[in-house]
N, CA, C and O atoms as a GROMACS GRO file, in nm:
protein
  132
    1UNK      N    1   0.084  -0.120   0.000
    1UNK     CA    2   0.000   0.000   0.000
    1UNK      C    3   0.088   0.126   0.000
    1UNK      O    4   0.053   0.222  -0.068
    2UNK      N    5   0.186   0.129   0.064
    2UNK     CA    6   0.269   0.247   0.108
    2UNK      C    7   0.346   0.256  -0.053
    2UNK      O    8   0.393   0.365  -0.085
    3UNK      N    9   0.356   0.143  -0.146
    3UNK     CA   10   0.443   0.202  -0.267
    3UNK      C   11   0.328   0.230  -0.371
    3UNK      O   12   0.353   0.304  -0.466
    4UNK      N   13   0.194   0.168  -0.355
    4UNK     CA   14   0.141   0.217  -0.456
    4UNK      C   15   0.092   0.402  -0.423
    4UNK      O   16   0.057   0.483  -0.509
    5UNK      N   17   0.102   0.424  -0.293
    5UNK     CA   18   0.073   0.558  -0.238
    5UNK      C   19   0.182   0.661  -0.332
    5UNK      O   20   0.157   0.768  -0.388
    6UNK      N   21   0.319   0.579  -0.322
    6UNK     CA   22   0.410   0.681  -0.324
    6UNK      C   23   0.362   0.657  -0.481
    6UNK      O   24   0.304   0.746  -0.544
    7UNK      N   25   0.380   0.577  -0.514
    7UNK     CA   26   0.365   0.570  -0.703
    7UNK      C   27   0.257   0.695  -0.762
    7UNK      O   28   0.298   0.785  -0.835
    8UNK      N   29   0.120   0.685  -0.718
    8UNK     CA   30   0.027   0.765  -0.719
    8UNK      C   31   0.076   0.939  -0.662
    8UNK      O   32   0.043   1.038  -0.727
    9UNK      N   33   0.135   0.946  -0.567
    9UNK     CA   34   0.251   1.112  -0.511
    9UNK      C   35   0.301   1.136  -0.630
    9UNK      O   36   0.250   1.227  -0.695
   10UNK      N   37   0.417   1.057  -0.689
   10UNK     CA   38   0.500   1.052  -0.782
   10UNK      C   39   0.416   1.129  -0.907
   10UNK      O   40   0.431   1.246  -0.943
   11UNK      N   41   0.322   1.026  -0.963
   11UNK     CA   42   0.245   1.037  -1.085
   11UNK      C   43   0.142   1.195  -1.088
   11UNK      O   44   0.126   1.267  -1.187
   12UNK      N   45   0.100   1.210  -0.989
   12UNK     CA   46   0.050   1.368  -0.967
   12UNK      C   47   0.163   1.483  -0.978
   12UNK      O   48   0.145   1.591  -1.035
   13UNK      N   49   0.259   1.451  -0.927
   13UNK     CA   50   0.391   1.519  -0.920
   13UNK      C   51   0.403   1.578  -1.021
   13UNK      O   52   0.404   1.699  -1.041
   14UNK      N   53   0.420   1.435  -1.138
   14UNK     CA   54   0.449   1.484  -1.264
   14UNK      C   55   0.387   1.575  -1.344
   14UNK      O   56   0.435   1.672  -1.403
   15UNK      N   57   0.233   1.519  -1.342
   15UNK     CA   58   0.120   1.542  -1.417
   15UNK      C   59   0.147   1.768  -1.352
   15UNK      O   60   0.161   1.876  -1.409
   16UNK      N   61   0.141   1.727  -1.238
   16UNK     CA   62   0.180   1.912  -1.171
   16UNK      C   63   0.274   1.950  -1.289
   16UNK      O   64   0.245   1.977  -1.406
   17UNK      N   65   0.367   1.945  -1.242
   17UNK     CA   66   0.499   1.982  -1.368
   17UNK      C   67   0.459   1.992  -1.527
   17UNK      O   68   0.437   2.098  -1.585
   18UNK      N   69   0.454   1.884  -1.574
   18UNK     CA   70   0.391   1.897  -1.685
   18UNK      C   71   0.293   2.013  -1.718
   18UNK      O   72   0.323   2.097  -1.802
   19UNK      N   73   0.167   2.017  -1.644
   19UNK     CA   74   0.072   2.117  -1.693
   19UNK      C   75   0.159   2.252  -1.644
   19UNK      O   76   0.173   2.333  -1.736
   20UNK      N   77   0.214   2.289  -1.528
   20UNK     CA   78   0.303   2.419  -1.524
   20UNK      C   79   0.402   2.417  -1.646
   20UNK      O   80   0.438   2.529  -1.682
   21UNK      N   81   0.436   2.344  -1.695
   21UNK     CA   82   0.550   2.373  -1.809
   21UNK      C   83   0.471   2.400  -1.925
   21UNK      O   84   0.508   2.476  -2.015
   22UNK      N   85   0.354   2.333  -1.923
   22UNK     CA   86   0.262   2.362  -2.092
   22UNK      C   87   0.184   2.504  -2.096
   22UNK      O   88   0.157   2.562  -2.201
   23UNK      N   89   0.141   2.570  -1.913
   23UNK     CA   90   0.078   2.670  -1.875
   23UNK      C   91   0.231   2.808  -1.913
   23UNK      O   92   0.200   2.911  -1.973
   24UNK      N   93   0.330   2.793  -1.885
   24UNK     CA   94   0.437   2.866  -1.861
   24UNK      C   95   0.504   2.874  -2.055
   24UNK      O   96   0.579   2.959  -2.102
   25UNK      N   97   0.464   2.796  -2.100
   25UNK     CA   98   0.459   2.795  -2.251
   25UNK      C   99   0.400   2.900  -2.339
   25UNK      O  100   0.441   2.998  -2.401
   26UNK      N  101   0.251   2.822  -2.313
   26UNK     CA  102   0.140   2.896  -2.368
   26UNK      C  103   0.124   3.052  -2.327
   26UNK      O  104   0.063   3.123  -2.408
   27UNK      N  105   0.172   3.110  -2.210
   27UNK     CA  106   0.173   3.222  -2.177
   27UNK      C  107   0.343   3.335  -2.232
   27UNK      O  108   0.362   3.454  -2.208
   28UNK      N  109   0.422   3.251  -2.298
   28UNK     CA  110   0.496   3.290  -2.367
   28UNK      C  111   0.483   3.305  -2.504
   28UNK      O  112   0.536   3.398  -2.564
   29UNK      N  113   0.415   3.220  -2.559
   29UNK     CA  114   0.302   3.227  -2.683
   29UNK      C  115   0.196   3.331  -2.734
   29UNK      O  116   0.155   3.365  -2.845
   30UNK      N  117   0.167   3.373  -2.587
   30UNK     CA  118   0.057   3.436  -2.591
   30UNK      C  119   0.082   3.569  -2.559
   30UNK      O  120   0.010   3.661  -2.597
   31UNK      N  121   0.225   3.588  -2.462
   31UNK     CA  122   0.215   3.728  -2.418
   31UNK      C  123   0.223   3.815  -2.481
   31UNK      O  124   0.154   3.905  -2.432
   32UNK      N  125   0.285   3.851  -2.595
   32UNK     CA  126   0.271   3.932  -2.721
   32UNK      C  127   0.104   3.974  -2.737
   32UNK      O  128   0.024   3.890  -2.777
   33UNK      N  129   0.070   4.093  -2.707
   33UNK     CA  130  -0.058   4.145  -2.817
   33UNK      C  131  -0.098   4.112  -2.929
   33UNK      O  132  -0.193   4.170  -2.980
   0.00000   0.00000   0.00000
């Protein structure tokens, strides 16, 4: 139980990162008028 916990920590972790890196993108994309 305790590794599928951490597995599931881990996997949100990423999924965090990921969408901040695609959010931190798109707003470089976009910041231009």
């Amino acid at each position: 139980m305790t590794n599928s916990a951490t597995l599931y920590n881990i996997y949100i972790y990423i999924i965090y990162i990921y969408i901040y890196n695609v959010e931190g993108t798109y707003n470089l994309l976009g910041s231009p008028p």
